[in-house]
C-alpha positions, 0 to 999 in steps of 0.5 A, spaced: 802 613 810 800 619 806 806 621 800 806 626 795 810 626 788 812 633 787 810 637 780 818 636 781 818 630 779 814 628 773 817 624 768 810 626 762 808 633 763 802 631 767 804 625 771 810 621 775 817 619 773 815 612 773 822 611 776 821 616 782 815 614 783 816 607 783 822 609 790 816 612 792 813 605 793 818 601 795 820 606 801 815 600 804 820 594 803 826 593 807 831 591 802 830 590 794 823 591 791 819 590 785 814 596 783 808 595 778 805 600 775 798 600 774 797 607 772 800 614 770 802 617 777 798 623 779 803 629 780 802 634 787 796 630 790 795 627 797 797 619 795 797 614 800 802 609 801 798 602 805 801 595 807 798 589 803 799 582 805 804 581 799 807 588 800 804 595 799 800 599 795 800 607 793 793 609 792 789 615 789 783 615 793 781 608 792 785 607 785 791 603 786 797 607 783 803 601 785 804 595 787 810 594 791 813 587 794 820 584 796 823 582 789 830 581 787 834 583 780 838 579 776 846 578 777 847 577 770 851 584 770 855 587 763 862 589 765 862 596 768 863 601 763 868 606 765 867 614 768 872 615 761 868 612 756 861 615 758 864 621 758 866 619 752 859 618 749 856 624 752 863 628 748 859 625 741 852 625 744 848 630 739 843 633 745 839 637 740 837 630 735 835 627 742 830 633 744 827 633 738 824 626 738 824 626 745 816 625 747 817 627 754 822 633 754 822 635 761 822 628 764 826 628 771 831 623 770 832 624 761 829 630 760 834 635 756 829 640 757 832 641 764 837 645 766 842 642 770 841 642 776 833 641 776 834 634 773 838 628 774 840 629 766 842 622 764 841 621 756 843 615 752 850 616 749 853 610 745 858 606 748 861 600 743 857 595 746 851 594 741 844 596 745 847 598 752 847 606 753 851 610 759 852 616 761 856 620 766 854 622 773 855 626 778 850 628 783 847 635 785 848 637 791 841 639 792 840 631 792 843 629 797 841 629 806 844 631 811 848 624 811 851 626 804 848 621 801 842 621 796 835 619 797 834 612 796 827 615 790 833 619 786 836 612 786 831 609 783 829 614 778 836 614 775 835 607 774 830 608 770 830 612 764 837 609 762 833 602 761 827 604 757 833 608 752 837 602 751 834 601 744 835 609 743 841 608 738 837 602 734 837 602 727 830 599 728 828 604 733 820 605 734 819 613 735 812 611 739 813 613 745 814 607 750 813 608 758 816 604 765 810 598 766 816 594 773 822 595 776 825 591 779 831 594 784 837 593 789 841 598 792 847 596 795 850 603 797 847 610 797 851 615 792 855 621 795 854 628 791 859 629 787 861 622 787 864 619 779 858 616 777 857 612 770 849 610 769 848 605 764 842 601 761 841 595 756 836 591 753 835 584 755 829 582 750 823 585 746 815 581 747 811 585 742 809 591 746 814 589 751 821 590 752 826 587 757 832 591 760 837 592 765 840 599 768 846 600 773 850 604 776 857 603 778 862 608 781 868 611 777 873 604 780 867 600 777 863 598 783 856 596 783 852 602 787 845 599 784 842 595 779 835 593 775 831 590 771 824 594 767 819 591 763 817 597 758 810 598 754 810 602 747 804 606 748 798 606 744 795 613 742 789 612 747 795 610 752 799 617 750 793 622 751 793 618 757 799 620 760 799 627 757 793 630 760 794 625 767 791 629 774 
């Protein structure tokens, strides 16, 4: 099957949103799924998308993009965070501080470049618990298919960012930049636009250049629309260059 990832839908300037793309490659999987990325994802280029005995794989002529095959998140769930206090969290959330040390601004799901509407908008605003961001959400209309619910790929895009800005509020936070390397996600209903979302992300443990998280999505009544796990890699200035020039 032949995809695209549209210039739309890139996370650094010059490559995929790394949770977009990862729903890209998990339309190959029936039911939840693990996707690996193996490098920056190209933007507006014929991708093909084949099946493999463990899953699929998205390839670039005959560079393997992502790996995708079945695989669940963990359970272990934060409570919910309320609609009230992301809201909350976005009412002291100083926007300006966060774009200036974004190193990707225009990223589709976190980019506070976008305007509304050409992004999902989700910032890491603090909540009371230590390390677990949130951010209320209410789905464009633009989002959603003729059924009013939301594309399973913007799904996964939004339980992206917030899992790799957990660590956004640390005091010992690394400035380097830091890019999605897995995700691994279950969909359990699609949102609606409109609807009162919270997205919400925390860290689950660091290894060196690795850190663990997890991302959620719940409704206003505290409802688990969708859930997952993400291993993060801080880049090195190689890697960096990398992704700000990807084709």
């Amino acid at each position: 099957m032949q995809v695209r990832i549209e210039r739309r839908f890139h996370g650094p300037q010059a490559s995929g949103n790394g949770g977009y793309t990862c729903g890209v490659a998990a339309t190959a999987i029936d039911g939840p799924a693990q996707v690996r990325l193996l490098r920056p994802p190209p933007l507006d280029r014929t991708l093909r998308l084949v099946a493999t005995d463990e899953g699929a794989e998205l390839l670039d002529g005959d560079t393997v993009v992502a790996q995708a095959r079945p695989g669940e998140p963990a359970e272990d769930l934060p409570e919910p965070v309320t609609y009230e206090e992301a809201e909350q969290a976005a009412a002291e959330f100083d926007v300006k501080a966060y774009q200036d040390q974004h190193p990707f601004p225009s990223c589709f799901t976190c980019g506070p470049a976008r305007a509304e509407g050409e992004g999902l908008r989700l910032f890491p605003g603090r909540t009371s618990r230590d390390l677990l961001v949130a951010w209320p959400w209410q789905p464009q209309e633009s989002l959603a298919g003729p059924a009013g619910t939301l594309d399973p790929r913007y799904v996964w895009a939004a339980l992206d960012c917030p899992s790799g800005l957990c660590w956004y509020h640390d005091p010992t936070y690394e400035t380097a930049p830091h890019v999605l390397g897995q995700l691994t996600a279950r969909i359990r209903r699609l949102p609606t636009a409109g609807e009162r979302l919270v997205a919400a992300g925390w860290l689950r443990s660091a290894d060196g250049r690795k850190r663990h998280s997890g991302s959620a999505i719940w409704s206003d009544d505290g409802e688990v629309l969708a859930h997952a796990e993400a291993t993060w890699v801080r880049l090195t200035e190689e890697q960096f260059e990398q992704f700000r020039v990807a084709r």
